[in-house]
C-alpha positions as CSV (number, residue, x, y, z in Angstrom):
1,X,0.0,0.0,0.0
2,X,2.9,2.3,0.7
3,X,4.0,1.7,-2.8
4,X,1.3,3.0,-4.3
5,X,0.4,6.0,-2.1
6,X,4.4,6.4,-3.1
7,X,3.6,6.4,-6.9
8,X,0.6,8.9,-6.4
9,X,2.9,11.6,-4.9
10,X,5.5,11.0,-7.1
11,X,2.8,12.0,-10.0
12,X,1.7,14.5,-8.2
13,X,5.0,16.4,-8.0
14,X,5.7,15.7,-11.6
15,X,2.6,18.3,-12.2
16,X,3.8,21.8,-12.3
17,X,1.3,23.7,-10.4
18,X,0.6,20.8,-7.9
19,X,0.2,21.3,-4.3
20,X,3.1,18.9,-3.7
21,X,5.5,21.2,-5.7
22,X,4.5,24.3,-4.0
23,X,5.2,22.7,-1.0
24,X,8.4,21.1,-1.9
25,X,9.7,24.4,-3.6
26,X,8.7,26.1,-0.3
27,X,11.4,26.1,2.1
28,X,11.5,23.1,5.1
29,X,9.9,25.9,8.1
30,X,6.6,25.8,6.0
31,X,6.4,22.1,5.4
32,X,7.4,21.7,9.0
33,X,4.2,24.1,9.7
34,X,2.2,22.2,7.7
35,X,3.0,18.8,9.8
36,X,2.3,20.4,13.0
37,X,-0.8,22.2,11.5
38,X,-1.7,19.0,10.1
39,X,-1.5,17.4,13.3
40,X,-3.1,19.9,15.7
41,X,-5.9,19.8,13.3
42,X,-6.0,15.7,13.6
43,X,-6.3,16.1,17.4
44,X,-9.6,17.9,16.7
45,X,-10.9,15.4,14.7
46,X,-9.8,13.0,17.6
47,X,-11.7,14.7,20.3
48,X,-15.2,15.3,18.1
49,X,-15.0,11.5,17.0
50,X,-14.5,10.5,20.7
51,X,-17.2,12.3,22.0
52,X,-19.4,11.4,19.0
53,X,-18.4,8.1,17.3
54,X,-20.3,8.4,14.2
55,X,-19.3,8.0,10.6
56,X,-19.4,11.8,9.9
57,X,-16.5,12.4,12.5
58,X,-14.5,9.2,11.5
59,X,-14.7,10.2,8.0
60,X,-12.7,13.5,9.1
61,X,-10.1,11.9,11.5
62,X,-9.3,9.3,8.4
63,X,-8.9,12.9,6.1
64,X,-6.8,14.4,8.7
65,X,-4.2,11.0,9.1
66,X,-4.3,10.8,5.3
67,X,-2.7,14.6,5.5
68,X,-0.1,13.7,7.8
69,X,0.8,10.9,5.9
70,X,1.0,12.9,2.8
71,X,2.9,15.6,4.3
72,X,5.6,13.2,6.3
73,X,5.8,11.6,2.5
74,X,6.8,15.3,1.4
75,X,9.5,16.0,4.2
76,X,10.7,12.5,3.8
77,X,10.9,14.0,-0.2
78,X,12.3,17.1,0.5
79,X,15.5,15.7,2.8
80,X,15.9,12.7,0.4
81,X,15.2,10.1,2.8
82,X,15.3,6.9,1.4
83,X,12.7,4.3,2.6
84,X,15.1,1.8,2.7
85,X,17.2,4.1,5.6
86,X,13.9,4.3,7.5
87,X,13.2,0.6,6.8
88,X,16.7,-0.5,8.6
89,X,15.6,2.2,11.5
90,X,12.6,0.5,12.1
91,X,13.8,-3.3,11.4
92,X,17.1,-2.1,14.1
93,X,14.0,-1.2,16.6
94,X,12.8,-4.4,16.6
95,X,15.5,-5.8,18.1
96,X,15.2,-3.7,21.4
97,X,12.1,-2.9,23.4
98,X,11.2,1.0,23.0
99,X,11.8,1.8,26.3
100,X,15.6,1.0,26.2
101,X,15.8,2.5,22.8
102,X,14.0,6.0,24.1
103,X,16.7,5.8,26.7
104,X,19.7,5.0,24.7
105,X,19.6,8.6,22.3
């Protein structure tokens, strides 16, 4: 699934006056705001769909993950991350419970 969520930004940015290209000719403090706008904006969504569990409040907190995922995609982009270096990250954490890990930086 990542694959393919992969290929559709990679489209995406191959479009001149997509949103992915004016973010990734901004500079890295506005895709950075973005994230955290992003986020703050899925923590709303959280709270409305845990007060009201409905379809009409889950449909908004899926919207708001699927924008954090797109805009991670876009800073992982813009520092030319591969996925392979975050793949050996997250393979190296298996190894180790979390808690040492978090301790160990």
């Amino acid at each position: 699934m990542i694959k393919k969520i992969i290929k559709i930004l990679i489209k995406k940015t191959i479009v001149n006056n997509s949103y992915s290209n004016f973010i990734l000719f901004k500079d890295l403090d506005f895709l950075i705001k973005k994230i955290f706008e992003e986020i703050f904006e899925l923590y709303n969504s959280f709270k409305n769909y845990i007060i009201v569990k409905n379809c009409y409040n889950r449909y908004f907190l899926i919207k708001e993950i699927c924008d954090i995922i797109y805009h991670i995609l876009l800073f992982i982009f813009f520092n030319k991350i591969s996925f392979y270096e975050i793949e050996k990250e997250l393979y190296r954490r298996t190894k180790t419970s979390g808690i040492k890990e978090k301790y160990s930086r």
